[in-house]
Backbone as CSV, one residue per row, in Angstrom:
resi,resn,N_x,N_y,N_z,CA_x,CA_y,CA_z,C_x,C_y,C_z
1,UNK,-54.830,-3.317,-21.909,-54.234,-2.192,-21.224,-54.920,-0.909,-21.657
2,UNK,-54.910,0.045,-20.760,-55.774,1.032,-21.320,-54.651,2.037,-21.488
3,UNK,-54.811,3.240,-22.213,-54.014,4.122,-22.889,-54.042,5.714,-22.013
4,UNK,-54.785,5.255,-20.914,-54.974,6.495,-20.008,-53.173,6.944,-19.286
5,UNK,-53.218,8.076,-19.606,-51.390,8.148,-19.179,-51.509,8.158,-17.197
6,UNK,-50.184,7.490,-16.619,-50.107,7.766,-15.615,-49.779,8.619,-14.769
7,UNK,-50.860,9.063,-13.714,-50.493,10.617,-12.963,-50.101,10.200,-11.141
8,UNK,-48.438,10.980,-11.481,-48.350,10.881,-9.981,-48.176,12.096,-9.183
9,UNK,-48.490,11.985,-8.085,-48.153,13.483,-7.867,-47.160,14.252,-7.531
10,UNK,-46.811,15.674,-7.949,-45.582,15.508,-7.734,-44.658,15.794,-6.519
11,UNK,-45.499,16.341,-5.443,-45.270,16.294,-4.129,-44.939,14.848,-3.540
12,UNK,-45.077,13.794,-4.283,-44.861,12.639,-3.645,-43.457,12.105,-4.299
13,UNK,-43.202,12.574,-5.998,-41.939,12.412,-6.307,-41.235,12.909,-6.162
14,UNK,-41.173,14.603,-5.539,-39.765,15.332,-4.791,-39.718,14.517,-3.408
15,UNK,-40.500,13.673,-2.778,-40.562,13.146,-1.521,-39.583,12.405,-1.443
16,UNK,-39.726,10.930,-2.791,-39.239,10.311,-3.113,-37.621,11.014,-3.500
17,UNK,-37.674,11.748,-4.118,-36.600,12.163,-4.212,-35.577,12.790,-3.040
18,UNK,-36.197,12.972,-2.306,-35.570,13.741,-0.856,-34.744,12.076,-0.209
19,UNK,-36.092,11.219,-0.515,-35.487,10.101,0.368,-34.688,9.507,-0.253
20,UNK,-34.658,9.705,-1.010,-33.527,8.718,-1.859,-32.160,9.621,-1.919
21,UNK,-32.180,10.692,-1.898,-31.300,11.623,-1.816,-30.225,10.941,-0.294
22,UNK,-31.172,11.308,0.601,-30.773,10.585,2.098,-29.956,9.220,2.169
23,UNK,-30.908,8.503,1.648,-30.728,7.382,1.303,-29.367,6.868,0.622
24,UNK,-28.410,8.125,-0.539,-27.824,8.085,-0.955,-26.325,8.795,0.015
25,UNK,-26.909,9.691,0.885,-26.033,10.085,2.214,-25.287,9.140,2.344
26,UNK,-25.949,8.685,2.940,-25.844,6.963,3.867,-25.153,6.745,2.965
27,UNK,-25.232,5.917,2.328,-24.588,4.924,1.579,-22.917,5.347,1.242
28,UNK,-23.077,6.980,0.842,-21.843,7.194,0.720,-20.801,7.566,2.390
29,UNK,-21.568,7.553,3.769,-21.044,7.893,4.349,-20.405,6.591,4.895
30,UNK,-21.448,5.312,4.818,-21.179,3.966,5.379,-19.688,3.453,3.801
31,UNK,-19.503,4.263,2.932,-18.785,3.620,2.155,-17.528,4.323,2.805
32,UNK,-17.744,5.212,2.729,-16.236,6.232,3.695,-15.865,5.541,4.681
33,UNK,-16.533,5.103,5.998,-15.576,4.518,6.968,-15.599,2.939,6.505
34,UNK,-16.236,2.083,5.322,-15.575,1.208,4.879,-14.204,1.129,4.371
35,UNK,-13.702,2.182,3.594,-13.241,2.365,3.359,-11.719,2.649,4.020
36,UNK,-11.804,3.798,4.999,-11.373,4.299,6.672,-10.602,2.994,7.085
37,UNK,-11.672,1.786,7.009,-11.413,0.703,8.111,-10.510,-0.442,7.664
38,UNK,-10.658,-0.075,5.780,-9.580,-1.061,4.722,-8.398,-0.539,4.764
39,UNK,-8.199,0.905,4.716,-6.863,1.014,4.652,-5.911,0.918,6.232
40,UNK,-6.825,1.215,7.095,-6.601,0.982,8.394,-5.737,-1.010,8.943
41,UNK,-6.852,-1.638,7.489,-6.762,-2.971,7.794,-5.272,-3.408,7.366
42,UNK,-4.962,-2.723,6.206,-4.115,-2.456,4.860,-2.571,-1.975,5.430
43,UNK,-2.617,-1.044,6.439,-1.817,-0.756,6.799,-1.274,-2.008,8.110
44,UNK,-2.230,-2.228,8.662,-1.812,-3.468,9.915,-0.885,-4.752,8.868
45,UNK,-1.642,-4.810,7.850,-1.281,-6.263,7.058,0.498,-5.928,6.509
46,UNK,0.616,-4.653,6.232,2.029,-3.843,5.161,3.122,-4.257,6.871
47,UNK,2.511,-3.611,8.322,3.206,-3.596,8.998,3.622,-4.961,9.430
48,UNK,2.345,-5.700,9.727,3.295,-6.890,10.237,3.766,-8.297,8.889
49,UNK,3.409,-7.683,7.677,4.741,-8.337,6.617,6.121,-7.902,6.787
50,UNK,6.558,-6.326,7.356,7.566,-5.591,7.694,8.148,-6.732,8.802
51,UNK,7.133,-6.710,9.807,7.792,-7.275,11.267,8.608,-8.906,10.615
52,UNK,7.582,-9.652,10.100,7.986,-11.004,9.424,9.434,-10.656,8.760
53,UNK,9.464,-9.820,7.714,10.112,-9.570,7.297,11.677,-9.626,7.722
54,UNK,11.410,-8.779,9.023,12.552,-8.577,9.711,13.183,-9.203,10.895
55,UNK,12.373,-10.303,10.795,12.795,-11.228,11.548,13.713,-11.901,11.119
56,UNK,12.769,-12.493,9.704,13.498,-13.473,8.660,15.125,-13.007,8.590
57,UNK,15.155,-12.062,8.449,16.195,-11.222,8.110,17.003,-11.843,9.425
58,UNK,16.920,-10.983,10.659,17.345,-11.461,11.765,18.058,-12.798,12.048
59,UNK,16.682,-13.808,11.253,17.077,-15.417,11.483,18.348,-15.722,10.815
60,UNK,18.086,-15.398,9.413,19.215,-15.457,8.752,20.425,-15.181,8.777
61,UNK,20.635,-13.725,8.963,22.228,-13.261,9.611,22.698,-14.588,10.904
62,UNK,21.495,-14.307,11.820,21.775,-15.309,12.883,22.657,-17.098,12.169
63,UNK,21.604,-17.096,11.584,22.129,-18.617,10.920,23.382,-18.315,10.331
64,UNK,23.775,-17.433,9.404,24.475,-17.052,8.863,26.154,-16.945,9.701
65,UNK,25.992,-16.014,10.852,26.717,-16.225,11.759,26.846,-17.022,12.679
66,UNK,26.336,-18.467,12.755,26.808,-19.225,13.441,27.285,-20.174,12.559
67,UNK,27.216,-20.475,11.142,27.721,-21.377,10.412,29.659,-21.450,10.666
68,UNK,30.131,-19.738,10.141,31.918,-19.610,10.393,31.757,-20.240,11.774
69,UNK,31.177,-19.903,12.646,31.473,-20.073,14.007,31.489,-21.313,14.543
70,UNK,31.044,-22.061,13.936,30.875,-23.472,14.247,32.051,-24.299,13.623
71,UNK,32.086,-23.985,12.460,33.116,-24.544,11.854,34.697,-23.935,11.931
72,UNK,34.896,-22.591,12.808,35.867,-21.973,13.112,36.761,-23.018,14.825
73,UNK,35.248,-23.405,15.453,35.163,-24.035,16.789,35.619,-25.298,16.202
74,UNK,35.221,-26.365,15.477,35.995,-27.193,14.420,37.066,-27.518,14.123
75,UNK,37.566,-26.791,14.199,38.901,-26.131,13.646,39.794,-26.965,14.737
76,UNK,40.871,-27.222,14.046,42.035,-27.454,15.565,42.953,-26.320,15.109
77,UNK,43.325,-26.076,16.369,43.957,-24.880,17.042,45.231,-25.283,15.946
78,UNK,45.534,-23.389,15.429,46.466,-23.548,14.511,47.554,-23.354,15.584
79,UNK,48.906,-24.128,14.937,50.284,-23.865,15.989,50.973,-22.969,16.011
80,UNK,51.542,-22.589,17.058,51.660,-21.287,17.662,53.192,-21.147,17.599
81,UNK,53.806,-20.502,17.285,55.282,-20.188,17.072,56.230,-20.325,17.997
């Protein structure tokens, strides 16, 4: 190896630097609407666990209220005075 130091120029490393600068734009602008598009995703996923949610709910009361009701129908008619 020889001991000669290396010369670059430096119009070519502010170049480099411009582009990479750019380069670094990007990256943070494509991370922003990644980002944009997760919580976007994030919020669809929160809402329809809500909807599930409230169904379940729904089902249940439902079940819930037809159990007395069935077994009220069951029932023989109490006697009447």
């Amino acid at each position: 190896m020889s001991d000669q130091p290396l010369c670059i120029d430096v119009k070519t490393l502010k170049a480099e630097r411009e582009r990479l600068k750019g380069v670094l734009r990007q990256v943070e602008t494509d991370q922003r609407k990644v980002e944009a598009a997760l919580k976007t995703h994030r919020q669809r996923e929160i809402a329809t666990k809500r909807a599930i949610e409230a169904i379940e709910t729904l089902l249940d009361i439902n079940e819930s209220g037809d159990a007395p009701s069935e077994k009220k129908s069951k029932k023989a008619p109490s006697p009447t005075p």
